[in-house]
C-alpha positions in Angstrom: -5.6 -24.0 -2.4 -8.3 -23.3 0.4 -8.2 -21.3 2.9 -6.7 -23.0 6.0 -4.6 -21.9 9.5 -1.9 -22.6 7.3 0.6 -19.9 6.6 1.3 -19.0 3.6 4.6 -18.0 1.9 4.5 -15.7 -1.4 8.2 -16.4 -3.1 8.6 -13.9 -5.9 10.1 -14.7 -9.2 12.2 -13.1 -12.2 14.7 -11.3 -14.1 15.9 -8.2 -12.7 14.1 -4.9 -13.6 11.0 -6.5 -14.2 9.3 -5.1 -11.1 9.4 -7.6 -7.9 10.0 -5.8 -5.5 7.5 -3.3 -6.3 4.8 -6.4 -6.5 6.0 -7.8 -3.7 6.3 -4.6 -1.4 2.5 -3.6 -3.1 0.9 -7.4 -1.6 2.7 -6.9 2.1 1.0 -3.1 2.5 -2.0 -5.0 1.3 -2.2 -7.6 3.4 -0.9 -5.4 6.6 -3.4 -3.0 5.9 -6.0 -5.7 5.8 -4.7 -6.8 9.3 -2.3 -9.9 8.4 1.3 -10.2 10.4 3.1 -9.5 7.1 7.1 -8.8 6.1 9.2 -9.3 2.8 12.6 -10.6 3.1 14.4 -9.0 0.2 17.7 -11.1 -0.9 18.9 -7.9 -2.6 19.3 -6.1 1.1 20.6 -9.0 1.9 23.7 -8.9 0.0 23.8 -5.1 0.5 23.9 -5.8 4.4 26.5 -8.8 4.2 28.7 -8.4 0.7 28.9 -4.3 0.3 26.4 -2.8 -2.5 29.4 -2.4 -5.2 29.7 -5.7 -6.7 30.7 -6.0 -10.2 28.2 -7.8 -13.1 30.6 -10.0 -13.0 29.8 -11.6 -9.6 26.3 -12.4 -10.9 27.9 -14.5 -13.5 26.3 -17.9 -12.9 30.2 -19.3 -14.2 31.5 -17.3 -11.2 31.2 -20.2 -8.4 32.6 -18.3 -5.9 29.7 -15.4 -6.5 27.4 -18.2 -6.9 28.5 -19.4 -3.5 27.9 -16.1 -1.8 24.9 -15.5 -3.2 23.6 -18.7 -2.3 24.5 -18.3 1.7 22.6 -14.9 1.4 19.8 -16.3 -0.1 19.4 -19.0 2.7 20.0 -16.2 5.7 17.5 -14.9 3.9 15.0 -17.8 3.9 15.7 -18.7 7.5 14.6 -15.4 8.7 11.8 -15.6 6.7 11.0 -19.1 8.4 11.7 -17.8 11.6 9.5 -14.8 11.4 6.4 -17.2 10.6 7.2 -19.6 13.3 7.2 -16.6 15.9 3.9 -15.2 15.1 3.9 -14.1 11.8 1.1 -14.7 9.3 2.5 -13.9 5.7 5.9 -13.6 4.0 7.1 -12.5 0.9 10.5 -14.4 -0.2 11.9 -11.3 -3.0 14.6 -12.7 -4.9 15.1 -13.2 -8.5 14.3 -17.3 -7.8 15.1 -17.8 -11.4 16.1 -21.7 -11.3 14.1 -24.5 -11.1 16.5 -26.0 -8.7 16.5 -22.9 -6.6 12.9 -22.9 -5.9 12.5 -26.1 -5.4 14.7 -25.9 -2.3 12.7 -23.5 -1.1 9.7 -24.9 -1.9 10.8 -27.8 0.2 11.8 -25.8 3.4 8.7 -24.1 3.3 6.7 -27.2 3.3 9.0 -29.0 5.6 7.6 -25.8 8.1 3.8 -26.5 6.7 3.3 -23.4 5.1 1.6 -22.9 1.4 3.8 -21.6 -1.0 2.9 -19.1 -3.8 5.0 -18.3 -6.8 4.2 -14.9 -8.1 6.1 -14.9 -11.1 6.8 -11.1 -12.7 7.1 -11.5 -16.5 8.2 -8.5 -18.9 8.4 -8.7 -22.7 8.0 -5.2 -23.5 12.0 -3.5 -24.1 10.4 -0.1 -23.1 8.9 -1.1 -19.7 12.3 -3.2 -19.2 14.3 0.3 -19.9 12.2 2.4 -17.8 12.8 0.4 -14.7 16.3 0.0 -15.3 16.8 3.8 -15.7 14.4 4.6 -13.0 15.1 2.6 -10.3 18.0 0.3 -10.8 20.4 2.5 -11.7 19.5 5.2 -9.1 19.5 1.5 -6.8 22.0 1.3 -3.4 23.9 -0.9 -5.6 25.4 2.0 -7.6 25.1 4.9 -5.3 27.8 7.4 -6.8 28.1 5.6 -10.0 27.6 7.3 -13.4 23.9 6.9 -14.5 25.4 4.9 -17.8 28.0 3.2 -16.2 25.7 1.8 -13.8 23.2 1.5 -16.7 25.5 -0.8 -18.4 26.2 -3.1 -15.9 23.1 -3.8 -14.6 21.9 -4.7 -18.3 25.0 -7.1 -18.3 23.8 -8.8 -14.4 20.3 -9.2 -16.4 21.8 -11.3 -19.3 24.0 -13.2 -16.6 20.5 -14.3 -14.6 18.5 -14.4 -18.3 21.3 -16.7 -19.4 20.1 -19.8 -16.6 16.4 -18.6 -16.1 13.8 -21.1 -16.2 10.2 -20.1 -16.1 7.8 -21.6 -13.7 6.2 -24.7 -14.6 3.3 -26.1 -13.5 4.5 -29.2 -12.0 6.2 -26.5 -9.4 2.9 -25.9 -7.8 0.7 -22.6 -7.0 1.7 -20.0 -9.2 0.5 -16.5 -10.5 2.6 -15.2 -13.2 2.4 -11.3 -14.0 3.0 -10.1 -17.2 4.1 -6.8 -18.8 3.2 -5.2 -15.8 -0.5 -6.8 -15.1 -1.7 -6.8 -19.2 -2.0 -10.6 -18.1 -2.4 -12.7 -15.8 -1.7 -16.2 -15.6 -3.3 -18.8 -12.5 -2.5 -22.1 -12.0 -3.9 -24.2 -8.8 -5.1 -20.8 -6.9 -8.0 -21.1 -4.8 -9.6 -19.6 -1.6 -10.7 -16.1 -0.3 -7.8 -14.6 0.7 -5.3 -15.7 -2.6 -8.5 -14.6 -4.5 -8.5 -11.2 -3.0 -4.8 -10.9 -4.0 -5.3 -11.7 -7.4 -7.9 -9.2 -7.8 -5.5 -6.6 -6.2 -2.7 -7.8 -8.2 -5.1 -7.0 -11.4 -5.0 -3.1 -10.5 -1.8 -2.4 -10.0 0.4 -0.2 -12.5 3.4 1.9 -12.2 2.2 5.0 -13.9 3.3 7.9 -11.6 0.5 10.2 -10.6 -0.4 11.9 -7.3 -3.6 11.3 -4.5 -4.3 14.1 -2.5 -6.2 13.5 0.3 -8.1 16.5 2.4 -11.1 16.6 4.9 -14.0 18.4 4.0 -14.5 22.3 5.1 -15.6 22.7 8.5 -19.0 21.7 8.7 -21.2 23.4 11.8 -21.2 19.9 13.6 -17.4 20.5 13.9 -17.8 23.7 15.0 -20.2 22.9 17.8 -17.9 19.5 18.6 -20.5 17.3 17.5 -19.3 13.8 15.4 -21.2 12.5 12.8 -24.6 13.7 11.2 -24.7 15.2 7.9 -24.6 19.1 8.6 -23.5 22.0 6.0 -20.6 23.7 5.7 -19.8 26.7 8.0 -19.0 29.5 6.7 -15.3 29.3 7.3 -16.0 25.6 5.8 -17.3 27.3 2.6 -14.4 29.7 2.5 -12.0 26.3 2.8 -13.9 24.8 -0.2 -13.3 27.8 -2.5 -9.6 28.0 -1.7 -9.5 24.4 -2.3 -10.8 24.9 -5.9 -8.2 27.5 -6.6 -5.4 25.2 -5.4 -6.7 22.3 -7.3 -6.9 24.5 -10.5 -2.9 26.0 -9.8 -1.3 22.2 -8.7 -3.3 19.5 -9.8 -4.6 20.2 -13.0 -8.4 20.0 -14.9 -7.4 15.8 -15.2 -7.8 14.9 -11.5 -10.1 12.5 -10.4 -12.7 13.5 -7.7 -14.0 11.2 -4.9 -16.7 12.4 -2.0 -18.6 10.6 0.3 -22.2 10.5 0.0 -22.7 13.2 2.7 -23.4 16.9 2.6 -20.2 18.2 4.0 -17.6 16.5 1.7 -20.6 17.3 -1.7 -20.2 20.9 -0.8 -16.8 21.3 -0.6 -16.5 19.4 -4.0 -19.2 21.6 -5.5 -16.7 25.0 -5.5 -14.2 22.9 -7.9 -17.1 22.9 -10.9 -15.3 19.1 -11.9 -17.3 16.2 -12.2 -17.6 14.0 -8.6 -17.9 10.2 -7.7 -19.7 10.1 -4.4 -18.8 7.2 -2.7 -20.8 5.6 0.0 -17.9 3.9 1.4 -16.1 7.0 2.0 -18.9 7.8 4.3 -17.4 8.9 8.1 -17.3 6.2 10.5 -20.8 5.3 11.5 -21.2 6.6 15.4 -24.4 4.3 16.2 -26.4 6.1 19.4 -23.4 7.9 20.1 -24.3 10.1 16.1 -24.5 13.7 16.7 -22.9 13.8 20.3 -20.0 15.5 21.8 -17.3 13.6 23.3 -18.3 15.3 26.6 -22.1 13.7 26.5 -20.9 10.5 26.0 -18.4 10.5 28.8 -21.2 11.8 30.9 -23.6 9.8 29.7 -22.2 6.1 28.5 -18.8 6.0 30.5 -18.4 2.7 29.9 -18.8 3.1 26.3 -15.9 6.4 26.7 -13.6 4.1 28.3 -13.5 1.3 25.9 -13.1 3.6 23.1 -10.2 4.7 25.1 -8.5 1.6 25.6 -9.2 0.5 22.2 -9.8 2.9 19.8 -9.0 1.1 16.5 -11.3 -2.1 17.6 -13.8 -0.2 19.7 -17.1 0.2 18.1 -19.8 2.5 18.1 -23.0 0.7 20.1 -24.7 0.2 16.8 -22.2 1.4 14.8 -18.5 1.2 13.6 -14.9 0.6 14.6 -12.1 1.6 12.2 -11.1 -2.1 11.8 -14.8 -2.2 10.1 -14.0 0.9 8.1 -10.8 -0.9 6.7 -13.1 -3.3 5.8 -15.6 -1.3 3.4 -12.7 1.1 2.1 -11.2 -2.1 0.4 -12.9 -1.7 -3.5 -12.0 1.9 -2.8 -8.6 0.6 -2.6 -8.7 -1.2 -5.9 -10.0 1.7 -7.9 -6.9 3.9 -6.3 -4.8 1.8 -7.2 -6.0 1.2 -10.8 -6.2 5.3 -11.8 -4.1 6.4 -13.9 -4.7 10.0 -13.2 -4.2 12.5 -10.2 -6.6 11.2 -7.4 -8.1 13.9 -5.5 -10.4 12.3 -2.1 -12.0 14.7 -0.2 -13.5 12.8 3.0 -13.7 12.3 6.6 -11.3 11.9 9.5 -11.7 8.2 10.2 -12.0 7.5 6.6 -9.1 9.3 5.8 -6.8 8.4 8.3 -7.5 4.5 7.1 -6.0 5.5 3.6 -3.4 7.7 4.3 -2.3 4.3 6.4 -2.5 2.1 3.2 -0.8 4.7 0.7 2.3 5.3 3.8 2.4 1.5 4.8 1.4 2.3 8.7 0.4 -0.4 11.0 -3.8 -0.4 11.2 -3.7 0.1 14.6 -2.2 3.3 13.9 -4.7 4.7 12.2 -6.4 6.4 14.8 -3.6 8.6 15.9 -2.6 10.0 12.2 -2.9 13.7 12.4 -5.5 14.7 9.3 -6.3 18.3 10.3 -9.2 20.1 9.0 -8.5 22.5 5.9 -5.5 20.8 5.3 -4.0 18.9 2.0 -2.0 15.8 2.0 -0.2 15.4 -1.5 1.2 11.6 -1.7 3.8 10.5 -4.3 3.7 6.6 -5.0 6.9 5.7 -5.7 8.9 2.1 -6.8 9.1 1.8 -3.2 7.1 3.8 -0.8 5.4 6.9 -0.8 6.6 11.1 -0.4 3.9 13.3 1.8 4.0 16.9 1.9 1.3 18.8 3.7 -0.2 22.6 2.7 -1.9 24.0 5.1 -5.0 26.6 3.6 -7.2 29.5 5.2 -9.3 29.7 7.0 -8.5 28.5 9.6 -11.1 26.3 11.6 -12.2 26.4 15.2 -11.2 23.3 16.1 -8.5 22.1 13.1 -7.0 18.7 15.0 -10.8 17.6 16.1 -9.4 17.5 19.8 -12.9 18.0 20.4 -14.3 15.1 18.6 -12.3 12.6 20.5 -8.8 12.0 21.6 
C-alpha cells in the first residue's frame, strides 16, 4: 500500500485482554506526535456511554441476540463517528474493538472504502496464559466495567466474556486485505500487503513496544553560565549553582531510581557534566542536542529583538513552526528525536534523560500525549525532575523540585 492523500483507517483486532487498546492508544500518540490529525474510537466507551458499564458476561454471549443487537448499534455509532471525523479534517483513525468476525470486518472494511480511505488490520495475538492473566488482573478487572466489583468476581467474569468472543473468533485472513498481526505482545510480527513510508514507520514503532512497567525521568541539565547570563544555545559549563544541581541529582538518582537506570545526554558540555556527578555509564546522544539557534546561537532574546525584529516577531506568532535563520524549529526537533523515541520505548529499565529545554519539552509531549503545537509552552524548569509512569493507558507525572535554586529557573529569559 503506497503512500497516497488517501486516509487511512487502522481497525484493531482481537480477544479481550490481549492488549488493543494499549496498541491502539500507543499508534495515535505516535502519529499525533508526528503531526498527523489522529483519534481512536474505542467501542468499549462506547457501550460504557450508551448501555451503563455493568453488563453481565452474559450479554456478550454471541447466542444472546438481543446483546448482539446492542452491541452491534454501538459498534456502528462508533464507526460513523470515526467516518465523520476523517471527512471533517482528520488524517488517521483507529477503529478499537474486538472485530473478531469475519463478517464484522468486512462491513467495515466496506464502509471505509465506500469513503476511500485504506484500511489496516492490526491484529493483537496472545498465546502466552501468563501475559493473558496479567492484563486481565491488571487492567480489566480494575476496568470502568467493574468499578466497585470484587477483584475475583470481576476476574471471573471477564474470563467468561473472553470465551464468549473466543467461542466465534476468526483470525484475519489474507484474502481480508492489509494486515499486521502482533503477537505475544511484539515477540512477532506478521505483514501481509504493507507498503509505503508512513505504514513502514509504524511497523518499526509497533516492533518496540512492550508493557513492562518502568519509569523515564526527564530533567534539564544544571545551570550552565549561558543561562545565567540569558544567553540560548552555545556549549558553556556548568555554573556553579549548575554543578551543585548535578551533585544533588546523583544523590536523588542513587535514593529513587536505583544503580539499573539508563542514562541519556546530549552531546554537549552542559547536560555531560551534570551526568558526570552520577559515576553511571552515559549514552550521549546527538539528537538530544538543544534546538539549533542558527545566527541567532549565543544571543539573548533582547539582542535579537533589537537586532532581527522581524525574526522576534515570527517566532512570536509561531513558535512551534518558526525557525532559527539557519537553524531549527521544534517541528524539526520532533523530527530528529524520532529513533530516540524507539529506543524509549523499547527499554526495559528506568530511563533517566537529562537534556535541554526544547528537546525536552518535545518528549515530555510524546510520553503525556499533548498536541505538538504545545510543546513550546510546557513548563520544564531548570533543576527540576519530571518522573513519568507509563501506564495501560496514559502516563502519571510528578515533579521534585531540587536545590539550588537557579537564577533564572523558567528560562523567561531565553524566550517567552
Amino acid at each position: 500500500m503506497a503512500d497516497s492523500t488517501r486516509k487511512l483507517a487502522f481497525v484493531m483486532v482481537g480477544l479481550p485482554a490481549r492488549g488493543k487498546t494499549f496498541i491502539a492508544r500507543k499508534i495515535a500518540r505516535y502519529l499525533s506526535w508526528l503531526g498527523h490529525r489522529t483519534m481512536v474510537f474505542n467501542v468499549g466507551s462506547y457501550r460504557r456511554e450508551r448501555l451503563g458499564s455493568r453488563q453481565h458476561h452474559s450479554f456478550f454471549d454471541p447466542r444472546n441476540d438481543a446483546g448482539q443487537a446492542a452491541r452491534r448499534d454501538v459498534a456502528l455509532a462508533a464507526l460513523d463517528d470515526m467516518l465523520s471525523f476523517l471527512r471533517e479534517g482528520g488524517d488517521i483513525a483507529i477503529y478499537d474493538a474486538t472485530n473478531n468476525t469475519r463478517e464484522r470486518r468486512a462491513l467495515v472494511r466496506a464502509r471505509c472504502e465506500d469513503e476511500g480511505l485504506e484500511v489496516v488490520f492490526v491484529e493483537s495475538i496472545c498465546n502466552d496464559p501468563a501475559l493473558v492473566e496479567e492484563n486481565i488482573r491488571a487492567n480489566k478487572a480494575r476496568s470502568p466495567d467493574y468499578e466497585g466489583v470484587p477483584e475475583e468476581e470481576a476476574v471471573r467474569d471477564f474470563r467468561m466474556r473472553i470465551a464468549h468472543y473466543e467461542s466465534a473468533y476468526e483470525e484475519v485472513g489474507e484474502d481480508e486485505g492489509h494486515f499486521v498481526k502482533i503477537i505475544d505482545v511484539g515477540r512477532t510480527l506478521v505483514l501481509h500487503r504493507i507498503e509505503g513510508y508512513l505504514l513502514a514507520r509504524v511497523v518499526h514503532y509497533l516492533l518496540n513496544l512492550h508493557v513492562q512497567p518502568r519509569s523515564v525521568w526527564l530533567t534539564r541539565h544544571g545551570e550552565s553560565e549561558f543561562n545565567v547570563l540569558g544567553r540560548i544555545g552555545g556549549d558553556s559549563p556548568l555554573s556553579e549553582a549548575g554543578r551543585g544541581y548535578a551533585r544533588t541529582l546523583a544523590g536523588v538518582a542513587r535514593e529513587r531510581i536505583g544503580p539499573d537506570v539508563v542514562v541519556w545526554t546530549s552531546t554537549l558540555r552542559r547536560t555531560i557534566e551534570t551526568a558526570e556527578a552520577l559515576g553511571l555509564p552515559t549514552r550521549a546522544w546527538r539528537a538530544l542536542d538543544e534546538i539549533d539557534a542558527g545566527v541567532c546561537d549565543a544571543m539573548t532574546y533582547e539582542e535579537i529583538a533589537d537586532g532581527m525584529p522581524q525574526e522576534y516577531e515570527a517566532r512570536q506568532a509561531d513558535k512551534f513552526r518558526y525557525r532559527y535563520p539557519r537553524g531549527e524549529s521544534y517541528q524539526d526537533v520532533i523530527q530528529r528525536l524520532e529513533p530516540v523515541i524507539f529506543e524509549l520505548e523499547r527499554e526495559r529499565r528506568p530511563v533517566l534523560v537529562i537534556g535541554h529545554q526544547a528537546v525536552l519539552r518535545a518528549l515530555y509531549a510524546y510520553m503525556m500525549d499533548r498536541p505538538p503545537n504545545e510543546c513550546p509552552y510546557v513548563s520544564i524548569p531548570l533543576h527540576t525532575i519530571l518522573e513519568l509512569e507509563p501506564t495501560a493507558y496514559g502516563c502519571d507525572e510528578r515533579r521534585i523540585d531540587l536545590p539550588p535554586t537557579p537564577v533564572d529557573p523558567e528560562g523567561f529569559r531565553q524566550g517567552p
